[in-house]
N, C-alpha and C positions, 0 to 999 in steps of 0.2 A: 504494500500500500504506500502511495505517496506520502511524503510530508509536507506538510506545509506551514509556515509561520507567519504569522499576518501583522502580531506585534510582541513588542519586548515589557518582559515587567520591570518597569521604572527603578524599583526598587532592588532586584538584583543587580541591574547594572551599576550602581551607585554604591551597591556590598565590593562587588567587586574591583570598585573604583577605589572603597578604603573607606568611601563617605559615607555615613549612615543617614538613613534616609532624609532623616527628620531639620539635618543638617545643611539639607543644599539647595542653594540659593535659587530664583527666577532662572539667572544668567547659566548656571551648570544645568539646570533642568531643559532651557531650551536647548542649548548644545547634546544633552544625551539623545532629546526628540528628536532634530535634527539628525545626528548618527547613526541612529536605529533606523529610523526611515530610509538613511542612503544603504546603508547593512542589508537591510530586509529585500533590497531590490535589486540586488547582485546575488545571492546565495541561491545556491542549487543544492539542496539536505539529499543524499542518497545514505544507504545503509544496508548492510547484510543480516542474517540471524542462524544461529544452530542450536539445534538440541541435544546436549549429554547429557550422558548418566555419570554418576559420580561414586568412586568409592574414596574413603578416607584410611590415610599412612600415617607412618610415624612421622614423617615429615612434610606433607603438603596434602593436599588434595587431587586426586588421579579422575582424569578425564577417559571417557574409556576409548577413546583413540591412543590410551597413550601418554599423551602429555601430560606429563608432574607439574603443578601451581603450587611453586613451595610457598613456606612459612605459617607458623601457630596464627596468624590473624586472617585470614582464610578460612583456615578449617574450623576454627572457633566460630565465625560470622556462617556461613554453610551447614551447620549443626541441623539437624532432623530435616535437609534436604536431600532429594535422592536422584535429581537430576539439575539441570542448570542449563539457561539458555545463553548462549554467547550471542552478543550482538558491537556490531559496530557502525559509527555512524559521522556523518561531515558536513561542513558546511561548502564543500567543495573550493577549490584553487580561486574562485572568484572574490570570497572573504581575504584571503592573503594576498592577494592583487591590492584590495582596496587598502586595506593595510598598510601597505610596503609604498603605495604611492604616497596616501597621508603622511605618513616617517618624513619625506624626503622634503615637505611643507609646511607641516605642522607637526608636532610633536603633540600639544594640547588635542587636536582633533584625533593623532593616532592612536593616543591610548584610549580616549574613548568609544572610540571605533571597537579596539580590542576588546575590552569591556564589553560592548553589546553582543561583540562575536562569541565572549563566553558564554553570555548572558544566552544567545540563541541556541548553541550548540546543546548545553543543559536541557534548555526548553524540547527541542527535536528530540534529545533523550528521554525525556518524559511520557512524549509523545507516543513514540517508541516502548517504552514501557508496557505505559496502559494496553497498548494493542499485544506487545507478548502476553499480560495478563491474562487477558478476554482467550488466549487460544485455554488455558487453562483452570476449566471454573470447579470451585469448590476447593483453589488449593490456595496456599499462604506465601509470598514473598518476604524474602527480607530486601532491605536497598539494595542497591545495585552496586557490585561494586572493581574497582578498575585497578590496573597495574599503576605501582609508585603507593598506593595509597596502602597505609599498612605495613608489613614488610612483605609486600605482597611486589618482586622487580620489576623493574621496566624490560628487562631481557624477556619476559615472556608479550612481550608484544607482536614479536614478529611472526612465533608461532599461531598465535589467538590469529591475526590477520593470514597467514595459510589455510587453517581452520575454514575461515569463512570466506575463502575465496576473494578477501575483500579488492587486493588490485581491482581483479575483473569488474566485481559485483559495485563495486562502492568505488574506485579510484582511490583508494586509500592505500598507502604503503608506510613502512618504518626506513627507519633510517639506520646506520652503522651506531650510532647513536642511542638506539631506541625510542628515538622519538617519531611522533606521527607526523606522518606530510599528505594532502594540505596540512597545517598545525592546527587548526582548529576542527578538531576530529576528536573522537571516544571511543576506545572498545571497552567493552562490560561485562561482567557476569552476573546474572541474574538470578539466584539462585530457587527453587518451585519443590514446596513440601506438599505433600497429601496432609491435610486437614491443619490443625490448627498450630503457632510456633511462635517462642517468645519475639514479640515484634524488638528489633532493634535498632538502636540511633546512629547516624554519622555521630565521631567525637572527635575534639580538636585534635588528640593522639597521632593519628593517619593522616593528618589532612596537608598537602602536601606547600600549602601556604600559611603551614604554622610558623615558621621560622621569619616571614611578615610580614603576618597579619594585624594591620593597625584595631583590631577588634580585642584580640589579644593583649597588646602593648596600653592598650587604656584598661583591662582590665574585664571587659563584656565578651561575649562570640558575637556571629555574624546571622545567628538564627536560626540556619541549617541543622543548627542538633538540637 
């Protein structure tokens, strides 16, 4: 199923600007309007999806293709699930265009640009979500959750995009690096119990903008947990 995004929440972008909501002026609010507006109207969302099954090790969680997803915050997040849907997703090369041009003029307008690209990408993953859900009625999700975050590496990226064919399906690849290219892109795991499971929170522990997040540094979170 397509995606599609038609507008950005205000209020994420401005989390991820650093400002909280409550905080930002006329002048920063028309600028985010403004950048969301030009963001939304370049971006082409594709995405892939698979279904495993999952047994648990001593040390990671085993995909049954195979693939090992090391580390204890994984396995512990995945508790009473017995499969998992891998999914990945992008706002395609047209967001990092816009991007890379703003840099080169504005610095003020390219990071708010980025910002809203977060701000979408999130959003298409939700999206995305809710429709993995609906294949699956009567059963319980925990969040979703991604390479980096946790000690959950980034070396398993390039495997998770083999997985789902994402080159092909999605134009999504990694890098020597481990990083996603276009860069504003997700891969996930989603993990699907039969019947009922202790619902669990994002915590600032994993979160891979602890080190600076002004949310943090004052002393608050950012709302997500």
């Amino acid at each position: 199923m397509p995606i599609t995004i038609t507008q950005l929440n205000t209020g994420e972008v401005l989390r991820y600007m650093g400002c909280p909501p409550e905080k930002a002026d006329e002048g920063l609010l028309a600028q985010v309007d403004s950048c969301a507006r030009e963001l939304l109207g370049v971006i082409r969302p594709r995405w892939s999806f698979r279904t495993v099954g999952l047994s648990f090790e001593a040390c990671g969680v085993r995909l049954e293709n195979g693939l090992l997803l090391p580390g204890e915050d994984l396995k512990a997040h995945l508790a009473g699930c017995d499969r998992a849907v891998l999914f990945c997703a992008t706002l395609g090369a047209e967001a990092d265009a816009l991007i890379r041009r703003a840099e080169r003029l504005d610095m003020a307008k390219a990071l708010t640009l980025d910002c809203c690209a977060s701000a979408a990408v999130e959003a298409v993953c939700d999206q995305i979500e809710e429709e993995l859900q609906g294949k699956f009625p009567g059963c319980s999700f925990p969040f979703r959750y991604s390479p980096g975050y946790g000690d959950l590496p980034l070396e398993v990226q390039g495997p998770l995009l083999d997985l789902l064919d994402a080159p092909r399906r999605a134009g999504l690849c990694a890098t020597a690096n481990h990083l996603l290219t276009p860069r504003k892109s997700v891969t996930a795991i989603l993990g699907v119990a039969q019947g009922e499971i202790e619902q669990k929170k994002r915590s600032c522990l994993g979160c891979p903008a602890q080190g600076s997040c002004q949310y943090r540094k004052a002393g608050g979170h950012c709302g997500i947990s």
